[in-house]
N, C-alpha and C positions, 0 to 999 in steps of 0.2 A: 504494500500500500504506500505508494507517494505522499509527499505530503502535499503537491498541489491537488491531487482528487479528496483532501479529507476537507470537510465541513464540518465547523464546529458554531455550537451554539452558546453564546453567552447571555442569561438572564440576569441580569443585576441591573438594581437603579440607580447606583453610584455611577452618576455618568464619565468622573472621571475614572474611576477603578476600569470600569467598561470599555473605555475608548483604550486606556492604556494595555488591557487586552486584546482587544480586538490588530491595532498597532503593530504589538511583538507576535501575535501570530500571525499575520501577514507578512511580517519582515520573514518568518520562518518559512511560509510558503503555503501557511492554511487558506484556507477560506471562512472568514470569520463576521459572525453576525449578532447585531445584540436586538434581546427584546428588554425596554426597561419596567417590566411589573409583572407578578406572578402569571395573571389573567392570558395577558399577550404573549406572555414566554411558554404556558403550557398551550395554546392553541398552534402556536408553530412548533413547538417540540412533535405533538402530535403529527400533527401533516406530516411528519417525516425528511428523511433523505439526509437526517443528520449520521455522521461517524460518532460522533462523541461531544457533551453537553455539559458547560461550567455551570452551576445555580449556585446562586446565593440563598440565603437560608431566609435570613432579614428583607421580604422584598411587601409592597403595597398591591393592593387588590386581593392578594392571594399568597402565602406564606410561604417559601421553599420546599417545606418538608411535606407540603399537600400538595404542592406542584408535582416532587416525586410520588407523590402516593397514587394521585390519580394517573402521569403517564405509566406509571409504571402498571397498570390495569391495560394499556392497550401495547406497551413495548417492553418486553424484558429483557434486550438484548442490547440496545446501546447504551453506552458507558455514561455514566454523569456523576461528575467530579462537584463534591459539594465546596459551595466559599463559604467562611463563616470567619468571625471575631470569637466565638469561646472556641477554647483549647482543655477539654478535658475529656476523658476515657468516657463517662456517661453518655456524653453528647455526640462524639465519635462513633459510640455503640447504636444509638437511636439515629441519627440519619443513614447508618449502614445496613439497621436490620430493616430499614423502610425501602431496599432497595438501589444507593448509593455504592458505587462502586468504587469510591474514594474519598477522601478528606483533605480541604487543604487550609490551614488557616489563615487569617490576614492577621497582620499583616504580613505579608509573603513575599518572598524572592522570586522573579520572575524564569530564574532558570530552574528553580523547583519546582513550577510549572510545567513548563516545559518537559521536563522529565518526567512528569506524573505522566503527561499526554500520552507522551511518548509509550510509556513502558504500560498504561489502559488500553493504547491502539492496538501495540505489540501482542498484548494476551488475546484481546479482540479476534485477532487475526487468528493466531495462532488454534485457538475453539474451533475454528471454520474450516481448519484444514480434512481432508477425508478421513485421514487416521480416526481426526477427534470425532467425529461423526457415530462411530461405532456403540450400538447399547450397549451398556456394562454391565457383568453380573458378578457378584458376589454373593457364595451360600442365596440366600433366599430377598438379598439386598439388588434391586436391577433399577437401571437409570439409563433411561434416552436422553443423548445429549438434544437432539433434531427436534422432539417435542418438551421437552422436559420433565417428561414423569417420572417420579421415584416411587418406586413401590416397595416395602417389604413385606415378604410373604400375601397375606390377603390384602395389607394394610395400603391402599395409598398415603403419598407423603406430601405437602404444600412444601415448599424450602422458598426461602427470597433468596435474589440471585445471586447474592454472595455466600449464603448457607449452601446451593448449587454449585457455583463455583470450588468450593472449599471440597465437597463431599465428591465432586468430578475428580480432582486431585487424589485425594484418597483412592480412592478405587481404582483408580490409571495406577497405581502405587502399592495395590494392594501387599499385605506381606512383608512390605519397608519399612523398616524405622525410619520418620520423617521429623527432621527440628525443626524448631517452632522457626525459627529464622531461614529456614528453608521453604517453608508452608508460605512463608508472609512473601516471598523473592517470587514464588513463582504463581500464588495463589492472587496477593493482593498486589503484586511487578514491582515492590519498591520495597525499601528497608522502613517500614511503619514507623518512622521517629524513633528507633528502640522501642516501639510499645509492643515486647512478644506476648502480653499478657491479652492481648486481643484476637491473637488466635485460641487461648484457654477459653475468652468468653464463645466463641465461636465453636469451640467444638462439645462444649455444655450444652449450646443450642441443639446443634443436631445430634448429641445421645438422647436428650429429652423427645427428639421427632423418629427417630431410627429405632430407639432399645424400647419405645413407650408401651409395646404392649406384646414384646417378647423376652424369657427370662436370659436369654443368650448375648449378651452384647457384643459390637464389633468393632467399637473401639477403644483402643484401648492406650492407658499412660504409658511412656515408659522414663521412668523416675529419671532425671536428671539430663535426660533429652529430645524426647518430645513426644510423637503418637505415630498408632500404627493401627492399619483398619486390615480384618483378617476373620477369615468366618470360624465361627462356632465350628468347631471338632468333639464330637463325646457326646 
């Protein structure tokens, strides 16, 4: 993927934070467009044809975090990079389990941008390849990447698209011991600020949706380096 065919969308109503994005992604070679208000940035999000979508959290007519809520009802699959001014693990957790494929806060360096973009397209891309295409099964654990259904056993599973993401890796992995700093490189494409304790909330989620209503679980700790997903034997 080029980066003159990528199109990206910026919502934010800081008209200067917005232009000065918009700016450095064209100097880079994107194609770059701003809506300034929730209202107007989910109607074109919607319409389509975006690669990948900056939101601001703090925005008028309609809040970030219901802008992602609601696109994220009609598209699961392009990437959107939240802006925000708080900086803590709580607030990180809640726009990512909403469907958020990243976090970047302000006030921010534009080449840690840049880099986020980058390494969100990269994975992007990389999902789409034929390989990743293939369902996956584990014991009684199966996941379509193409549609996205997780099933275990009778049970279907709902996952938001980073509990997906996260549980794709696994199972691509099955049998491996994987570190948390490894999970984070190639699951969420960047070194999470040192915060490896976000992949621990992340995989709390999905034991609570995968083991909830069998006595066998499949994933599993391993003390002092990370996890490993591996079907019930016995």
């Amino acid at each position: 993927m080029g980066a003159d065919q990528v199109r990206i969308l910026i919502i934010e109503d800081e008209i200067n934070i917005a232009r000065v994005l918009q700016l450095e992604l064209e100097h880079e070679g994107y194609m770059a467009e701003i809506a300034g208000d929730g209202m107007d940035g989910l109607t074109r999000a919607i319409a389509g044809g975006w690669d990948l979508i900056l939101l601001d959290i703090m925005l008028p007519a309609l809040n970030g975090i219901e802008v992602l809520r609601r696109f994220r009802r009609q598209d699961q699959q392009t990437p959107v990079l939240l802006l925000t001014a708080r900086d803590s693990i709580p607030d990180k957790v809640t726009g990512l389990d909403q469907g958020a494929n990243d976090y970047i806060t302000k006030p921010f360096e534009m080449v840690e941008v840049l880099a986020r973009i980058r390494a969100n397209l990269r994975y992007r891309k990389g999902s789409h390849e034929e390989d990743a295409s293939r369902p996956l099964q584990v014991g009684d654990l199966y996941l379509d990447p193409k549609t996205r259904h997780v099933r275990r056993g009778e049970w279907d599973i709902r996952l938001t698209p980073r509990e997906f993401d996260l549980l794709t890796y696994l199972m691509r992995h099955a049998g491996q011991v994987l570190e948390r700093e490894q999970i984070i490189q190639e699951v969420w494409g960047f070194d999470f600020a040192g915060d490896t304790n976000i992949v621990d909330v992340y995989i709390r989620y999905l034991r609570q949706k995968i083991d909830k209503h069998v006595p066998a679980p499949m994933i599993h700790t391993v003390r002092g380096v990370g996890y490993t997903l591996r079907e019930h034997v016995g």
